[in-house]
N, C-alpha and C positions, 0 to 999 in steps of 0.2 A: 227654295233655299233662302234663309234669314241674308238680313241688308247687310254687308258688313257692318261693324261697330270701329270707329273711330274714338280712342281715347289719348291722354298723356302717359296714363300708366296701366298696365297691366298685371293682375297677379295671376300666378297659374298655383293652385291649389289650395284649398280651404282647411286647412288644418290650423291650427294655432299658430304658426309661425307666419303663414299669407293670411289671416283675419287680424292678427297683431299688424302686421307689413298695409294692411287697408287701411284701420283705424287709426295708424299714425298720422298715414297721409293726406286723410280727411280731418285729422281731429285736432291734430298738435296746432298749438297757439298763434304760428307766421306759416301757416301752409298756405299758399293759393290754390289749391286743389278744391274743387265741389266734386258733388257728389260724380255728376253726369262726367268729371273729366276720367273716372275710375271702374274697372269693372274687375272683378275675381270669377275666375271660372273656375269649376271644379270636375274629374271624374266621375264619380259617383252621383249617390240619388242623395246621399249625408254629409253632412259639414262637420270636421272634429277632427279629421285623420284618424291618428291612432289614438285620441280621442275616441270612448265611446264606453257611455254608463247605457248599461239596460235595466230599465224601471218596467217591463214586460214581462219578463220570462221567471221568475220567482213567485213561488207558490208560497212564501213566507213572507213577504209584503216588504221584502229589502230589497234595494238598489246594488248592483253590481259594476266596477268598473272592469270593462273585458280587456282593456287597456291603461294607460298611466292610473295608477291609486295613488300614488305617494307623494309628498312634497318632500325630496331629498335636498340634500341642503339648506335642512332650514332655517338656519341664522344669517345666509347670502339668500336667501329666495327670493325674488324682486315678484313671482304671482304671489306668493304667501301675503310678501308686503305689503303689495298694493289690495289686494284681498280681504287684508284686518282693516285695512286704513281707509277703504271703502265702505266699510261695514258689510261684505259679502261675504265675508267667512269668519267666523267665530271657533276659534282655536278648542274651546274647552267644551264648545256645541259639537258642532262639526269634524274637530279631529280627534286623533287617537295616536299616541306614543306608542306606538307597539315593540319597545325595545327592553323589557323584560326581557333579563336570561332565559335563554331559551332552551327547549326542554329535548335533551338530543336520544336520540332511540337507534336502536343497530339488530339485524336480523339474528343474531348473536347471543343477545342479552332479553330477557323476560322482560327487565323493567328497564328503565330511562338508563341512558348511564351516569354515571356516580361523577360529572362532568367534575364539580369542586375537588371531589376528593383525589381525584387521578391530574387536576389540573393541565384538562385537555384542551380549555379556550386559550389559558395561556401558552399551550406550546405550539396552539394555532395561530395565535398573534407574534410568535418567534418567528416561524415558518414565513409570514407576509412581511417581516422584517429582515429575514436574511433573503428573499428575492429581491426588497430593496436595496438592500448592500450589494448583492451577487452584479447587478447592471452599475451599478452606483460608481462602484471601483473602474468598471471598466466600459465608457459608456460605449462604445463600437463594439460591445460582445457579440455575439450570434444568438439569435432570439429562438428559445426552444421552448416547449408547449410546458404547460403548467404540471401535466401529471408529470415528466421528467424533472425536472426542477425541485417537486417536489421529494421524486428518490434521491437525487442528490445531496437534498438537506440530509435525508436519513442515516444515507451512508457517512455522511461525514462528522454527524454529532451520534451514532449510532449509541455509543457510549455515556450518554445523559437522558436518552429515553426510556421511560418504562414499557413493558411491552403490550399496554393497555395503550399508550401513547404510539409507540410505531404501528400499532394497529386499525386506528380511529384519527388520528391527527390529521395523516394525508387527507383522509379520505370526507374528514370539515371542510376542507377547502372547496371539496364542490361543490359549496353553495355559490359559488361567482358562475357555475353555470347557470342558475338562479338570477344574474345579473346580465351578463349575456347573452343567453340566452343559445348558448352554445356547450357540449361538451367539453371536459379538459384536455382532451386531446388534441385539440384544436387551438383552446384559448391560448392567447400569447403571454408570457409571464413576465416576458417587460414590461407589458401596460394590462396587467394582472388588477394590481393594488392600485385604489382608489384613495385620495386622500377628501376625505367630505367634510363640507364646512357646517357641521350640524346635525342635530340627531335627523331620524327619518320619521317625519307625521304623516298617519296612515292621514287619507281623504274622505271621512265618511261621507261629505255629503254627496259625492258626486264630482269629478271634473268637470262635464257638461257644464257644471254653472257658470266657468272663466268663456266659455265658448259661447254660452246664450250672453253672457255679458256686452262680448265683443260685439256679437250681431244686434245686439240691443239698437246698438248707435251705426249699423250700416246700413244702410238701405235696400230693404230684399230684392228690388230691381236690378239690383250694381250687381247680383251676385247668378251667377250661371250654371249648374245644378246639370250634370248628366253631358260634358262636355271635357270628353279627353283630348288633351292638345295630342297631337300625332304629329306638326310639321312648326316648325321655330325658322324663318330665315333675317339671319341677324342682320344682313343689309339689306332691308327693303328699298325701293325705288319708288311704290309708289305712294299714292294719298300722302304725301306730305312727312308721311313719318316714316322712323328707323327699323322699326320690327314690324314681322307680320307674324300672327301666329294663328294658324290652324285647328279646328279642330274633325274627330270623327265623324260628327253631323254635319260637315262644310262650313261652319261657321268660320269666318276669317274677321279677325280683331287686328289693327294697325293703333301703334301705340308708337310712342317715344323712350319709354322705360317697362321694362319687363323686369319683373319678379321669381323667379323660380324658387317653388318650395316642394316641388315634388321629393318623394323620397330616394334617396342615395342606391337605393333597389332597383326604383326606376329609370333612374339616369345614366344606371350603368348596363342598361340593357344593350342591347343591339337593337339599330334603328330598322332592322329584318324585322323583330319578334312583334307579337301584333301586339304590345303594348308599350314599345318603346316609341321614340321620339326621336323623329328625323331633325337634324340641322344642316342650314346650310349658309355657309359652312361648314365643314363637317368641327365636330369640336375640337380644338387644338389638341395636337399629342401630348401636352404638359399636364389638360385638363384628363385626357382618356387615361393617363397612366396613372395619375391620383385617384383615378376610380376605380382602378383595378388593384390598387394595393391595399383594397379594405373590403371587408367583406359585412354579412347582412346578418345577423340572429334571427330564431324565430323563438319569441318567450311569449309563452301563451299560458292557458289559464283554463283552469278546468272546477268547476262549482259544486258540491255536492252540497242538497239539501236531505234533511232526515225529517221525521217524526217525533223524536226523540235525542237530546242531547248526550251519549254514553263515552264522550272524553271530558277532561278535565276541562271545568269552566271557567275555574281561576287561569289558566292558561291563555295568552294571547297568540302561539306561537310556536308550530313542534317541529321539528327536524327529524328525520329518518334518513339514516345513509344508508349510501349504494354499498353494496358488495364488494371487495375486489375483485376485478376480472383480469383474467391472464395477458390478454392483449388490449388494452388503450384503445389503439387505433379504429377495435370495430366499433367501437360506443357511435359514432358519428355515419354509422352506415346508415343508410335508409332502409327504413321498415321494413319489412313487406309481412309482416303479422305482430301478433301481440309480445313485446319483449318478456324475458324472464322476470320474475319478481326480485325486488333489489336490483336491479341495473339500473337505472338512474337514482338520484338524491328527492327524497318528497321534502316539500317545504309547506306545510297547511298553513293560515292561518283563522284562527278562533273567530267565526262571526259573534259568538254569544258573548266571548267577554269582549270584544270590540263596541258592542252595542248596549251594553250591561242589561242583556235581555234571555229567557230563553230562547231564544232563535235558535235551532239546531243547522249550522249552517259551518262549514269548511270550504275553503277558496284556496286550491292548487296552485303554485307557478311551475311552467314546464318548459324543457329546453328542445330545441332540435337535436333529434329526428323524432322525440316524443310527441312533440307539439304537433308534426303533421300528420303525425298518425290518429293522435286523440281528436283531432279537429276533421279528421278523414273520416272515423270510426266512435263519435258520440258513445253510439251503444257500448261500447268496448272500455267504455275509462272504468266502472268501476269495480270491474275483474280484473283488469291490471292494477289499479291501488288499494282494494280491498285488503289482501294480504298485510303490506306496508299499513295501511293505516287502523289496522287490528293490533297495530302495538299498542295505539293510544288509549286501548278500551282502560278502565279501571273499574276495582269493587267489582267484579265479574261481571261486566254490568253486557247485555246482549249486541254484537254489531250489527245493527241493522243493515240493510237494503237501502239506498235513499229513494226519498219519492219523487228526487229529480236531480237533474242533472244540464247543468248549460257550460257550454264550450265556449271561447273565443274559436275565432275564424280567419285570424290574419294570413295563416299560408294557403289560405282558399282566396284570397284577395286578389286579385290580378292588379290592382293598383295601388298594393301594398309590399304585399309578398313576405310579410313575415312582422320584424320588431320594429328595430332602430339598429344602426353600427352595431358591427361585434369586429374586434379584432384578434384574425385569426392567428396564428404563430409567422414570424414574419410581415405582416402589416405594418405598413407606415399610415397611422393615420394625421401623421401633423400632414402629411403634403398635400392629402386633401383640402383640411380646414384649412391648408395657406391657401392654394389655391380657389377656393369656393368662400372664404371670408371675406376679399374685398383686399387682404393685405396687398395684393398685386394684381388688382385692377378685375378680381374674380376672375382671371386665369383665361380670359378675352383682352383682344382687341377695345372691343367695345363696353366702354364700359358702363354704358347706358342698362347692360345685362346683368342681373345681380341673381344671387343666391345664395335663399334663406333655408333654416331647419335645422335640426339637432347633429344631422352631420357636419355643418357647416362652423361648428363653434368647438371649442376646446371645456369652458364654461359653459356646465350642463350638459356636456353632451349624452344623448340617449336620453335628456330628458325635459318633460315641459317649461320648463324655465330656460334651456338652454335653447330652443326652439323659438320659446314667446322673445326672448330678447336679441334673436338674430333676426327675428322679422323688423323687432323696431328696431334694430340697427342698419338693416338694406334702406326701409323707408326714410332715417335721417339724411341716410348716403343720397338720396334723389331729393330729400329736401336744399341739401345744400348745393346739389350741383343745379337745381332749381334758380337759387342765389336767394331761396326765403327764409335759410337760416343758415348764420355764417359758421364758421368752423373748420 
């Protein structure tokens, strides 16, 4: 068994938000912290979390993110910022505006539909306006799922839509399971609509880069690779310090300040299941019931490569909606074969015109229970969107077969289990981020204990920015109780 490791501080997880939460506290300008006072462990055999570009698996010689691509928000972005202002990302090299109107298709209709002329975006941006109004009025309403909310609109303005509109209106909106990573059945339509401060810049180059950046400046000693914590006891007694934390291999680390960036999937486990994390004490009841009133997405991502490019090049971006189905509530059942064609929304986007290249390349986002299927059953994705994305063909042009096909793998992850936060109907996700932001001491006793990640913040959240800036806000919280930087 390894010596134990005695440190000041401890990070538990390598994703962007514990390599942001390290580099603070080695790097920023009045830290006293060296290297040897710091150590990050991580589960896995990768560093990135839900990070992760594959420059492997493409027979077309492109880079794929299986997770985060996007910089949302990107006039508040603070990686975008610090990214230009480093000279590590170049906007007009590296990214891509992919918010051309977008080209919407229905199982219905031969060609695209006549979006403009039926003026279907804008009765889709009425419909996100009057759920804002509908809780707005009354903010203690009863929180109902998005496909209801959405009849509701209908029947009540029934009389100012056309019936190309009550047809296809609702049925736009589920592209936010495309953000969620969840059915509308599920998704909650109080915290439905997102207000974003900024277009959305695709990533071409890779997220990996903010990741190798961060590790650039840590020390690959400091960092523990293949090391799932399983036991946290927040009053230790002994070696001098406050925390012990355990892991699977027996390694035990005593520290003074501990970091938690595990995912909000993982924390809410039961300390029974063999991938959750024992505490002890056990977690306060304020902390276990915030974690129960939020639930976990699975948006995953499905790749097809072709031969041949036979959809529109000028295009950045197609949409194909789901069907109507009679009953809602089954869209969220789990699998246990290949769904019908049109039961979920396809969302592609254009590698060719992303890259102003031919690269005959399409990049699926997928929601649960699609995600675990397609991630279960590789071979299976491109019989189930084949159909769907045979609307896109144009000039008769032949749908080919692709020559390949790569999946993400997040709900095969035991140390991930899917995306980021989704909230379901009903979820309170502020009592989480109160409790797990630090506003009340991170929802411990001690508060030597912090907790970083995208569930942890309001800003950003479910995304890399909202991640990377709750890591360095845990680490200033330990600088200052340090007394090396005031505030």
């Amino acid at each position: 068994m390894s010596q134990p490791i005695e440190v000041d501080a401890c990070i538990v997880g390598g994703g962007v938000s514990g390599l942001k939460a390290f580099h603070t506290l080695l790097h920023h300008s009045q830290s006293k912290f060296n290297a040897e006072n710091l150590v990050l462990v991580e589960a896995q055999n990768r560093l990135g979390g839900r990070i992760h570009t594959d420059h492997k698996s493409s027979k077309l010689g492109l880079s794929y993110d299986l997770g985060a691509a996007w910089f949302h928000d990107s006039l508040t972005n603070v990686v975008l910022k610090e990214s230009i202002e480093d000279k590590s990302f170049n906007v007009s090299k590296d990214g891509y505006y992919d918010d051309k109107d977008i080209k919407v298709y229905a199982s219905d209709s031969e060609k695209p539909l006549e979006i403009n002329q039926a003026k279907l975006h804008r009765v889709a941006e009425d419909i996100e306006k009057f759920i804002e109004l509908y809780f707005f009025e009354e903010l203690d309403k009863e929180d109902i799922a998005l496909c209801e909310i959405v009849e509701i609109f209908k029947a009540k303005y029934d009389d100012r839509l056309t019936e190309d509109q009550k047809r296809y209106c609702g049925l736009m909106l589920r592209y936010l399971e495309l953000w969620y990573g969840i059915t509308w059945d599920k998704i909650s339509s109080k915290f439905a609509i997102m207000a974003h401060q900024g277009r959305n810049l695709y990533n071409k180059k890779g997220y990996d880069f903010v990741i190798n950046k961060l590790l650039s400046k840590i020390p690959s000693d400091r960092v523990l690779l293949d090391h799932a914590v399983t036991f946290i006891d927040r009053n230790n007694k002994g070696h001098g310090k406050r925390v012990l934390v355990e892991c699977a291999n027996g390694q035990q680390i005593f520290c003074n300040y501990l970091v938690v960036t595990v995912p909000q999937s993982i924390l809410a486990l039961s300390p029974d299941s063999s991938h959750g994390i024992t505490w002890t004490p056990p977690l306060p009841k304020n902390v276990c019931e915030a974690l129960s009133k939020i639930h976990f997405g699975a948006l995953g991502k499905v790749i097809f490569e072709f031969d041949a490019i036979w959809w529109s090049e000028s295009e950045d971006r197609f949409e194909i909606l789901a069907d109507q189905v009679p009953n809602n509530s089954s869209l969220s059942a789990p699998l246990k074969g290949p769904p019908e064609k049109f039961t979920f929304p396809t969302f592609a986007i254009n590698y060719s015109a992303m890259h102003g290249s031919s690269k005959a390349s399409l990049a699926l986002l997928t929601q649960s229970p699609l995600t675990e299927y397609v991630e279960s059953h590789p071979e299976k994705a491109w019989s189930y969107f084949k159909p769907m994305l045979s609307k896109l063909a144009i000039d008769n042009k032949h749908v080919s077969d692709p020559i390949n096909t790569i999946t993400s793998n997040w709900t095969n992850n035991p140390y991930i289990r899917g995306s980021y936060t989704a909230v379901h109907t009903g979820d309170d996700p502020l009592d989480l981020i109160t409790q797990l932001s630090g506003e009340h001491g991170c929802g411990l006793s001690e508060k030597n204990i912090r907790f970083a990640g995208e569930h942890t913040t309001i800003d950003g959240s479910g995304c890399v920015h909202g991640a990377y800036m709750s890591g360095e806000r845990e680490a200033l919280w330990v600088l200052k109780d340090t007394g090396a930087i005031s505030g």
